[in-house]
C-alpha positions, 0 to 999 in steps of 0.5 A: 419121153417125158414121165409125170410124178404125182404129187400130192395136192392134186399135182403133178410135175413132168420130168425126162424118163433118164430122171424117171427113177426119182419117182419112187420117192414121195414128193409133195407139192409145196405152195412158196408164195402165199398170195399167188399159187407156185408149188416146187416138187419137194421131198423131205430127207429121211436123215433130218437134213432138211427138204429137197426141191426135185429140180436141184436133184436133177441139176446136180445129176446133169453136173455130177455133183453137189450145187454149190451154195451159191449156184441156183436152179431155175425153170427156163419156162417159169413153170416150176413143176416141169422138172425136165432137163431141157427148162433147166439152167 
């Protein structure tokens, strides 16, 4: 089952219901390219740290554990606002 998270600017990601729970959080959309649109899920962390792009928290749940600096995370589809687990690698 897939389940949507508002976000703010009018958008919206989708993510697996096993993910479901990250949604009591306030995620926004946040624009990375100035010339062509492509909005990530983000959160700000309330100890200062930073922000937190929601498709890393879901990879490091799949993993059971931190990423490590050098590892990434992309959407398989190139649509950075699917956030479900199978367009993620």
């Amino acid at each position: 089952m897939v389940v949507k998270i508002i976000l703010t600017q009018g958008k919206t990601t989708i993510v697996d219901d096993i993910d479901s729970h990250w949604g009591e959080f306030k995620w926004y959309a946040n624009n990375t390219c100035r010339f062509t649109p492509r909005f990530y899920a983000v959160r700000h962390i309330p100890t200062g740290c930073g922000k937190q792009r929601l498709h890393c928290v879901i990879m490091e749940d799949i993993l059971g554990r931190p990423l490590k600096l050098d590892e990434k995370v992309d959407h398989i589809n190139n649509d950075p606002l699917d956030n479900r687990r199978s367009n993620l690698r």
